[in-house]
N, C-alpha and C positions, 0 to 999 in steps of 0.2 A: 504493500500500500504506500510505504514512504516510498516508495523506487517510481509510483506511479503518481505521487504526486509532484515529486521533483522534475520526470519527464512532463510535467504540463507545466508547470509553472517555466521552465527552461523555455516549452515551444510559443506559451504568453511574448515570455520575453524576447525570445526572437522574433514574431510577428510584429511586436513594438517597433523594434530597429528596424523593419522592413519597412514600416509604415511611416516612421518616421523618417528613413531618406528618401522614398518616395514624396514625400511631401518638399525634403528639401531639393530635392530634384525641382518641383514641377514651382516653386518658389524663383528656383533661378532661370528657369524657363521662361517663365512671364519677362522676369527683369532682363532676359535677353530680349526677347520681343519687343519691350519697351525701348530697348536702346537700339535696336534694329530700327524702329521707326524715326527715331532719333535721330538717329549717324544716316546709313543707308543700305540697301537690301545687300548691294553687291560687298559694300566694308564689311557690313555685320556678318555676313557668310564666313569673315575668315574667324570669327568667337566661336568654332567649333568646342562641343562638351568635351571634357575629359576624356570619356570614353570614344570618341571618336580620333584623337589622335593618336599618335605613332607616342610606342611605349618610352622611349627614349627623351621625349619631348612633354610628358607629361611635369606639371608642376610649373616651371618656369620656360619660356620658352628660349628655343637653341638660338645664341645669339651669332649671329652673322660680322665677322669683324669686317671695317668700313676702311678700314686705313689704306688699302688700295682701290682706291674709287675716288675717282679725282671730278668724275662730272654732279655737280651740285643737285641736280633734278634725280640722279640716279639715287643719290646719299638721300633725299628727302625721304623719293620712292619706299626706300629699302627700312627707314625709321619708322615710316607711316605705319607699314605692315607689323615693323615689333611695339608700336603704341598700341594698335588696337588691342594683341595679344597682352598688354602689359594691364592698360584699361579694363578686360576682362578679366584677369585672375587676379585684380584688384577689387573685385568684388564692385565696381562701377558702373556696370551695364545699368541700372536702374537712375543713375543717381543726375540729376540737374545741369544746365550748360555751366553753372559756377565751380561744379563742384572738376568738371571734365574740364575745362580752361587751367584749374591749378592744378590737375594730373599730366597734361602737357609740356606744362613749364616745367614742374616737379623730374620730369621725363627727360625732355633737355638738358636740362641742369646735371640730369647723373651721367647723363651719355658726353654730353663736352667733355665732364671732370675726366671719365674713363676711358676713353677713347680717343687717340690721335686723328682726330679729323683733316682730311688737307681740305680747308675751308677757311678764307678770311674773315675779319673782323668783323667787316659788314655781311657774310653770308652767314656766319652765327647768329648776327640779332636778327636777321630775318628767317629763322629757322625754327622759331619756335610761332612768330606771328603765322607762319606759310600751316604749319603743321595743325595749329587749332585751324585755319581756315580750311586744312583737307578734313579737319574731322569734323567742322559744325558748320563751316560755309562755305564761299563757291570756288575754291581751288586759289588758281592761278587771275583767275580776274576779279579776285577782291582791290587791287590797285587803281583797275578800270571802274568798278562800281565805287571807292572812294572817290574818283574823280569827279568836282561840280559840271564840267564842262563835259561829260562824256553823257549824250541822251538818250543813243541807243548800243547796246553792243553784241555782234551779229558771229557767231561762233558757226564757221563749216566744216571743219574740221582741224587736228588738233594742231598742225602747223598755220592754218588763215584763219584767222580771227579778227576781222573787222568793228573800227568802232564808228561814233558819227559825233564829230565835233563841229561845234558853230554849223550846223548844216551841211555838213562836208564829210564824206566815209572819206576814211586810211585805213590803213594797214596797223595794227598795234604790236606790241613788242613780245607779246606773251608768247606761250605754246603750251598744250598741254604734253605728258609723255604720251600718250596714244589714243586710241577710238575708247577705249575702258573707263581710262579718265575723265571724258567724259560724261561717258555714259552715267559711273560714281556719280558727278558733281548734278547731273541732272535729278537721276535716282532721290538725290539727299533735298534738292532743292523742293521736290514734290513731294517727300515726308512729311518736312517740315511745317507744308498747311494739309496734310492728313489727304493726298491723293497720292494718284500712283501709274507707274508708268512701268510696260513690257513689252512684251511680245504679242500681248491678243488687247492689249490699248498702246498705241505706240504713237500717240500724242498725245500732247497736255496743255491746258492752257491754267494758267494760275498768276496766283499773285505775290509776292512776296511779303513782309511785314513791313517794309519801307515805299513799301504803296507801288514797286517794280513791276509791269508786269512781263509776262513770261510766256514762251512758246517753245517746245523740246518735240524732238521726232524723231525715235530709233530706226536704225534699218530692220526689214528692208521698203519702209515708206519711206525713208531718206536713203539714196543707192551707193551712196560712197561713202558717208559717214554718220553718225548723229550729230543733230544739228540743234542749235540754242541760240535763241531769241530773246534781248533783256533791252524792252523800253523803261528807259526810266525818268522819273518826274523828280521834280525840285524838291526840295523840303518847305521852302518857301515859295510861293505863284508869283507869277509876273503879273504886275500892275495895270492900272491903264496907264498911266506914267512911263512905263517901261514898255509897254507896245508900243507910245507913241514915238520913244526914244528908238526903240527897237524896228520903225519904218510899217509897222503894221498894218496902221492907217493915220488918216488926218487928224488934227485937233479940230475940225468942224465934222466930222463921222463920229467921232467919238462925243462931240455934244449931244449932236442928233439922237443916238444910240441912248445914251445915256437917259434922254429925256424922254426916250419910246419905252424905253423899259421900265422909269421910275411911273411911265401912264398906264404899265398893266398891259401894253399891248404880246403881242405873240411872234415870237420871233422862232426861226431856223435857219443854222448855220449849214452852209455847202462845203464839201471839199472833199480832198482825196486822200491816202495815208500820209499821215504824216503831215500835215498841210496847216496844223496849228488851232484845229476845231476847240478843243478842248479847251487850250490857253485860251482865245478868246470868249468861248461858253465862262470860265473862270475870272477876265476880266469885264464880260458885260455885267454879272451876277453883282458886284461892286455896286451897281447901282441901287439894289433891292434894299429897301429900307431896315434896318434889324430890327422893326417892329414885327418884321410879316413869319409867318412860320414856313419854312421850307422843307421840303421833302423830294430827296434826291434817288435818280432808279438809274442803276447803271448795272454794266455786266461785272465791270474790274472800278471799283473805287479809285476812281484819280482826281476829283473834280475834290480842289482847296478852297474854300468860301472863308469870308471874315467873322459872317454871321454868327450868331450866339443859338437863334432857337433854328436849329437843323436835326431834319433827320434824314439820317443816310441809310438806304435801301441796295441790296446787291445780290445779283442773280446766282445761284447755286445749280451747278450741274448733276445727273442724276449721280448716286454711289455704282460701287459694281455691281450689285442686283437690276440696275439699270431703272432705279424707285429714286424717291426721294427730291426727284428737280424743281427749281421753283424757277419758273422764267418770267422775261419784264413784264408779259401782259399780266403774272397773277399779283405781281407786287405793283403795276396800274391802279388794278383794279382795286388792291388791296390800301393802297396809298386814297383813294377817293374818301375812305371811311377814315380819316387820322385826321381831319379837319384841316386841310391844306391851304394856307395862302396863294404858296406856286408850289406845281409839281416843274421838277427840271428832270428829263428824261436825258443822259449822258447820250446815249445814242440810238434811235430808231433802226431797225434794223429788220421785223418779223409782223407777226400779225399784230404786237402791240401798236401800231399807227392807228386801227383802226380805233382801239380805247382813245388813244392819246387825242385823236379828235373830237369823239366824242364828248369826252373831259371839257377839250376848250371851247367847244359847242352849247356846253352847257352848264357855266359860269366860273370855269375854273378856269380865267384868266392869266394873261404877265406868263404863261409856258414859255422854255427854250428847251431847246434841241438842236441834238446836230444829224446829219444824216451824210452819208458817202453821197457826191455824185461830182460831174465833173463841170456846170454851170448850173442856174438857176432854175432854168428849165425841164433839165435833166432831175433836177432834185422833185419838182412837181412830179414826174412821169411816174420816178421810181416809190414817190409817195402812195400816189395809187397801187401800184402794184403791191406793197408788202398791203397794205388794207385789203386785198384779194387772197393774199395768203392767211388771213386769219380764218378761211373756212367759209366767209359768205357772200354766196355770189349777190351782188348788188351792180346795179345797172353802171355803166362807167360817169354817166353824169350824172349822177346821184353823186356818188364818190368826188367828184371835183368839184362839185359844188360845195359839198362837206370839206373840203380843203380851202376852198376860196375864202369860207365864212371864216375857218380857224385861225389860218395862217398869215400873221399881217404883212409881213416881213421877211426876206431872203437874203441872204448874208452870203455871197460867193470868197473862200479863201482861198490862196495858190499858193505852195511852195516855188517860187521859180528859181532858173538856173543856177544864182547867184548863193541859194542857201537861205534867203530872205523870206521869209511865211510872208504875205501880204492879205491886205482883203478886196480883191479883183473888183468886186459889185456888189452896190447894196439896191434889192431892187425891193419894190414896192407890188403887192399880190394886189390888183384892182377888182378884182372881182370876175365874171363869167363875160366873153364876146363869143355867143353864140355856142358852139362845146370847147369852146378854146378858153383857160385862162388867160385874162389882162394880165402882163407885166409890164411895170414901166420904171426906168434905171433912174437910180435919184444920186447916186456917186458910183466911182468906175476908176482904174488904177488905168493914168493913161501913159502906155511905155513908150518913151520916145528913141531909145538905144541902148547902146552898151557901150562901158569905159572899163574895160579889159576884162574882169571877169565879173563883173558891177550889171546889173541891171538898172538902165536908168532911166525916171520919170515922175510924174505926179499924182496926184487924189483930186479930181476935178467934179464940180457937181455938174450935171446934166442939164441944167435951168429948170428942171420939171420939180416944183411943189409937190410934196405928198398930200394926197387925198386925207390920209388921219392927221397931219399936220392942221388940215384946215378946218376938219371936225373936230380937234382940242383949240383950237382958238376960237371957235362958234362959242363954244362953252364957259370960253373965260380963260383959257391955258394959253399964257403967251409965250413966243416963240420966233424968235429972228428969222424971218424969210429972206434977208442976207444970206445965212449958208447955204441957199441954194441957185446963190448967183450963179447963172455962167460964166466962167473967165472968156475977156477976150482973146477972138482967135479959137477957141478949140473948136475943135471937131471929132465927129463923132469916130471915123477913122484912127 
């Protein structure tokens, strides 16, 4: 009887220890997981469990001596691989970016003191900065993203990597070590806001936390390499001061504007990528009194206001169950019941046009918007069309009529040659001549040449009064019909 009760009590106790490293197992499993989303799928791959590596290398991992290795990307390479190892059997897989920044340097610090590195002065302090950016940010062009002057930067592979300064792509200095690299730096940047990028999703659009946004594409939808895309915006917005300084437009466009917007009326800006939609959406919004409450619907948050009572609305793509999307027309619709002063829609683009008319049809005045097209008219057409894609067929002059009512005002911008954002045309929506919308140009960018790589010329008005100009002064709203002198001598040519 004692013999059989010491064999149970013996097999109690061994079930305990069973049970209890199973649990510590499936404890460090999460905290990998957690730090796999962290870092990135392909780094985290190399925090293999104990039991998965080579007997030899169990414990601490075999360190690789460096002292013959003289190119600096290779020595990085080769540290990165024994950080992540060092970070995981430091029990860090779960632990905070504060806590993994001072396991980095910690990590440095022992590898200079122990190891003959052939690396200079300067390639040591940048060796621990380079090293937390392979492990928590974007590699090799953290230097490009510190830059104020860099506004987009256009990666095709890991030797070309393009930036675009003052308006102008070059060539930048960087390189990644290969297509992996990459890939990594993509991987990490799409953890980090909880999405995800393979093989059976092999693009991404996202956003960064410094308001970046971002575009990645593995092969083989990209055929030579993986490719990354980083627009990126100010921390601070440009002015109307600083457009005017900046050639944008006129100090009589910019009164005008100024005075159409603080009257509630309805404005849409034209243009094509890149062409400065936004900055200007950001500088007309200036005008909106900080009494009014605003409510902002965009796909990637970039629009910087000064305003105090804002709220800011943003579209959510489906999860991988393919559930979950919230698109501009539900946050339209959803924005009508928040008790809206103005809704500002960042960009039209789908079947929400046909909300967004509706909206300003029916008392929710002072909207802005911008919309891709390549003139004024162009922007009218392609406005119809997305209102066709919301699903109901409605007669085509039905449709432009509901546009004519909405829409006071058209705003044409250009990037031209020189790198210069402009704003081409401001034209005025008059209403229906027969099924054709009335437009008539009330200012217009007039180019008279070029002075070597310079675009040059003026912002002239048209002579033509606007029609709401003339219905806020019935009412009592005055308004210098000087800015809409003709210069002499111009022509419309």
């Amino acid at each position: 009887m004692i013999d059989d009760s010491q064999d149970e009590l013996q097999e109690a106790q061994d079930e305990e220890i069973v049970q209890t490293a199973e649990e510590r197992d499936e404890e460090m499993q999460s905290a990998r997981h957690r730090f796999r989303a962290a870092i990135t799928t392909a780094a985290a791959s190399r925090l293999r469990p104990d039991s998965a590596r080579p007997e030899k290398s169990r414990g601490r991992s075999e360190v690789v001596p460096l002292a013959g290795v003289a190119d600096f990307l290779t020595i990085k390479a080769q540290l990165h691989e024994r950080l992540l190892d060092d970070i995981g059997e430091r029990n860090l897989l779960g632990s905070n970016e504060d806590q993994v920044q001072q396991a980095v340097q910690d990590f440095v610090t022992r590898t200079l003191e122990a190891e003959e590195l052939p690396l200079n002065e300067e390639e040591r302090e940048r060796l621990s900065d380079e090293l937390l950016e392979e492990t928590m940010g974007v590699g090799p062009l953290a230097p490009l993203m510190a830059d104020p002057a860099v506004t987009d930067i256009l990666v095709n592979s890991p030797t070309r990597i393009y930036v675009e300064r003052y308006g102008r792509l070059e060539r930048a200095d960087v390189r990644f070590r290969d297509e992996d690299h990459i890939k990594r730096v993509i991987e990490r940047l799409a953890a980090r806001v909880g999405r995800r990028i393979d093989l059976s999703c092999p693009m991404v659009d996202l956003r960064l936390p410094d308001g970046s946004r971002v575009n990645a594409t593995l092969p083989p939808i990209s055929l030579d390499s993986p490719t990354l895309s980083i627009r990126r915006f100010g921390r601070q917005r440009l002015k109307r001061d600083d457009l005017l300084r900046l050639q944008m437009w006129s100090r009589e466009m910019m009164r005008f504007l100024d005075f159409v917007v603080r009257q509630r009326k309805n404005i849409l800006i034209a243009g094509g990528t890149g062409a400065g939609k936004s900055t200007l959406l950001s500088g007309l919004c200036e005008a909106i009194p900080n009494t009014e409450r605003i409510v902002t619907i965009e796909d990637t948050a970039e629009l910087l206001l000064d305003q105090d009572h804002i709220v800011r609305l943003e579209t959510r793509p489906p999860n991988v169950e393919n559930m979950g999307s919230v698109t501009a027309r539900d946050l339209l619709i959803n924005s009508l019941r928040m008790r809206p002063d103005r809704i500002i829609v960042g960009e039209v683009r789908g079947g929400e046009a046909l909300d967004m008319l509706q909206s300003l049809n029916t008392g929710h005045d002072g909207g802005l918007s911008t919309i891709h097209a390549n003139s004024s008219r162009d922007a009218l057409s392609r406005l119809e069309t997305m209102v066709l894609m919301a699903g109901l067929e409605l007669p085509s002059r039905a449709i432009r009529e509901q546009i004519t009512s909405a829409i006071d005002l058209l705003v044409q911008v250009r990037r031209y040659e020189d790198g210069v954002r402009r704003i081409e045309s401001v034209t005025e929506v008059a209403g229906m001549e027969g099924n054709t919308p009335l437009l008539q140009e009330i200012y217009r960018f007039h180019r008279s040449g070029r002075k070597g790589h310079k675009v040059m010329g003026d912002y002239h008005a048209t002579g033509i009064v606007p029609r709401l100009v003339m219905e806020l002064r019935d009412q009592g709203f005055d308004f210098p019909l000087d800015l809409f002198r003709r210069p002499p001598g111009y022509t419309d040519g």
